[in-house]
C-alpha positions in Angstrom: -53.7 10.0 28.7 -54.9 8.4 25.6 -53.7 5.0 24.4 -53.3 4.2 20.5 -50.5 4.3 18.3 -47.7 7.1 19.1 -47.1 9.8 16.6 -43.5 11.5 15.8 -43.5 14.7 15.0 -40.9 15.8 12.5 -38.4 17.5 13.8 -37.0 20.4 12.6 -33.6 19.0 12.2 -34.8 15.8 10.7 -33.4 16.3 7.1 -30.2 17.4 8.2 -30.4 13.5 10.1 -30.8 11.6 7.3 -29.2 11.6 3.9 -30.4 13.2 0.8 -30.7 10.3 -2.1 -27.4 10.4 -4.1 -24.9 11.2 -0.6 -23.1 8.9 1.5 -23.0 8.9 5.1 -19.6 7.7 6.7 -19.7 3.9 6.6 -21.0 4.0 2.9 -18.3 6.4 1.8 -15.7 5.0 3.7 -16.3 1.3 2.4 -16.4 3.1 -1.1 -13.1 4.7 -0.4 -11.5 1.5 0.8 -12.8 -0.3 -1.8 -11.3 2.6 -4.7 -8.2 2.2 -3.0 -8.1 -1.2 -2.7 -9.0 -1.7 -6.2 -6.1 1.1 -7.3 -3.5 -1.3 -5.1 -4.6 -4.3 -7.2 -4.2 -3.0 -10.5 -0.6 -1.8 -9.6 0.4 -4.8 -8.0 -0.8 -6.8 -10.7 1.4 -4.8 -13.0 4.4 -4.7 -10.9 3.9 -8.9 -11.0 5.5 -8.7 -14.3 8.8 -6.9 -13.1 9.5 -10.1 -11.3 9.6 -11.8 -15.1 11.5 -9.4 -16.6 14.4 -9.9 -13.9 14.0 -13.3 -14.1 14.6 -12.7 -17.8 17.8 -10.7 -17.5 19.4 -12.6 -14.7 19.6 -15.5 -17.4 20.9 -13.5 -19.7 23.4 -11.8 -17.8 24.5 -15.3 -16.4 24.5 -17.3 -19.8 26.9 -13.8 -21.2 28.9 -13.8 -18.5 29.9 -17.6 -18.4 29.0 -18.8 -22.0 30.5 -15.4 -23.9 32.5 -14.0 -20.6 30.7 -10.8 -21.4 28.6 -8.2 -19.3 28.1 -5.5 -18.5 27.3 -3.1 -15.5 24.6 -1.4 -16.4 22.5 -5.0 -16.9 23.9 -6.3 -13.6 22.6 -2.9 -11.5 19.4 -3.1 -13.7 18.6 -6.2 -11.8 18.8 -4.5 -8.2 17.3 -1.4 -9.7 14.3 -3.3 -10.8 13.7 -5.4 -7.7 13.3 -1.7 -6.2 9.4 -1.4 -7.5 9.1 -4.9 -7.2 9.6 -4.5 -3.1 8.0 -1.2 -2.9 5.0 -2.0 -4.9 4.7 -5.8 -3.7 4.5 -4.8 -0.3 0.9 -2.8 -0.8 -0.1 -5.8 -2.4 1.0 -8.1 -0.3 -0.7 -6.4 2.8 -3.9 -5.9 0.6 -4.4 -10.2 0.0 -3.0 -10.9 3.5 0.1 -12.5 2.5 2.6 -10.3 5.0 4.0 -11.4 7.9 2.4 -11.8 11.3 2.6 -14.3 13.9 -0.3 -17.0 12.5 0.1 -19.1 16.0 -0.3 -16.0 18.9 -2.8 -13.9 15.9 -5.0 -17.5 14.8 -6.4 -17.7 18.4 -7.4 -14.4 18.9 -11.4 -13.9 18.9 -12.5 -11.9 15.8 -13.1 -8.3 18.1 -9.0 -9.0 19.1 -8.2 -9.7 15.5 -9.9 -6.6 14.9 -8.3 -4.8 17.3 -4.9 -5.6 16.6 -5.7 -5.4 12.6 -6.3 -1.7 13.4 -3.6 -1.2 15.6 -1.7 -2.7 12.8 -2.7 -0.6 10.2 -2.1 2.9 12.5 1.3 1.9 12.7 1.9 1.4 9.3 0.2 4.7 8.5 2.5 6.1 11.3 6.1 4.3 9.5 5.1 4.8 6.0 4.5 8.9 7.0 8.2 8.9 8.5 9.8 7.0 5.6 7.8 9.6 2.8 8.9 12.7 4.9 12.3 11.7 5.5 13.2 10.0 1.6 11.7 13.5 -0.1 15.3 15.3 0.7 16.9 12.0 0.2 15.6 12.1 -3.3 15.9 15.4 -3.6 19.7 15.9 -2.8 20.1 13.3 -5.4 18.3 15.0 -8.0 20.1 18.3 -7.1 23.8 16.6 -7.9 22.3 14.2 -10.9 23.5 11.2 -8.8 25.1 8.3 -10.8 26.4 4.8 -10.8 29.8 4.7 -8.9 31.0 2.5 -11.3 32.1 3.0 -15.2 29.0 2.1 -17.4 26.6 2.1 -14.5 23.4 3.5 -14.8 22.8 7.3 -14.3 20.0 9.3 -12.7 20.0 7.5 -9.9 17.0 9.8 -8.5 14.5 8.2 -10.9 15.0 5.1 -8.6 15.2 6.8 -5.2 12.1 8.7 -5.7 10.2 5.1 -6.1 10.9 4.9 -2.0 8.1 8.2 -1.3 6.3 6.7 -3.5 6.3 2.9 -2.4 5.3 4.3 1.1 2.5 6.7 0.0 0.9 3.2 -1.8 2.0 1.4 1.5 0.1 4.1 3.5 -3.0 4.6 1.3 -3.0 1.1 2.0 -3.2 1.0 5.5 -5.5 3.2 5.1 -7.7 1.0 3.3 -7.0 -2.1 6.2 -7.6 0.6 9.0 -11.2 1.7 7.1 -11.5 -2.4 7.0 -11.1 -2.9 11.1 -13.2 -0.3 11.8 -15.9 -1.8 9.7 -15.3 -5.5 11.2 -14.9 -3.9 14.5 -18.8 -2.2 13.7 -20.0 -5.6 12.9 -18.3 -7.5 15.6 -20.0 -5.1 18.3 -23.3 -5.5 16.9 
């Protein structure tokens, strides 16, 4: 047996091993991903901020009409709940995304970083697992409202009341991309925290 420096030969299935210049292998591309996404959630959550002005805006005025010029009207008064529809929806994507939703701080704050991890995925499936159930079950919802042109029930209400019910599939699918996102994000911590 000869001593000296060992020699690999190259295999025959060594460029299928590693990556041509240009491609991503799965970590890469799946911190890209989470990253697009998360960058797509910011920009409309940042937009959907100013909703929160706007109803600010015509609370004040539907207030100051009502009890200044005892005028108002119904449409103005459901425009407020209709508008705090994408504010929710939207908000909640956000939210999750910066870490501002709710979780128990005092159990979750003396977890080790691996449990964090751990329940931060676990977290994240189940979102992924709700906000599938509330798209696939609001589609008909929507749609039967579509179908029969829903309307205000009251005189001078607002009509098309399916423009605002289809926000809920659509809320959920930025919820679950998301989660998504927060999922990919575990799994990377996860990867680090096992190293």
């Amino acid at each position: 047996m000869t001593r000296g420096r060992a020699t690999a030969r190259r295999s025959t299935t060594a460029r299928s091993a590693v990556p041509e210049p240009g491609r991503q292998t799965g970590a890469p591309a799946a911190s890209d991903a989470r990253a697009r996404i998360e960058r797509f959630v910011d920009v409309v959550g940042e937009w959907t901020s100013w909703i929160a002005l706007v109803i600010v805006v015509l609370m004040a005025t539907n207030v100051l009409l009502r009890y200044l010029f005892s005028t108002g009207s119904v449409w103005s008064q459901e425009l407020e709940w209709h508008l705090l529809v994408p504010l929710v929806l939207f908000g909640t994507s956000y939210a999750l995304r910066h870490g501002e939703h709710v979780r128990v701080d005092i159990v979750y704050g003396g977890f080790s970083a691996r449990t964090k991890g751990i329940v931060d995925l676990l977290s994240a499936i189940l979102a992924i697992a709700i906000s599938a159930l509330f798209i696939w079950f609001s589609l008909h919802y929507v749609q039967q409202s579509y179908v029969i042109d829903e309307s205000s029930q009251d005189p001078g209400g607002l009509p098309h009341r399916f423009l605002l019910k289809s926000l809920i599939p659509i809320g959920f699918a930025l919820l679950l991309l998301q989660s998504i996102a927060s999922a990919l994000g575990s799994i990377e911590k996860l990867r680090k925290s096992g190293r």
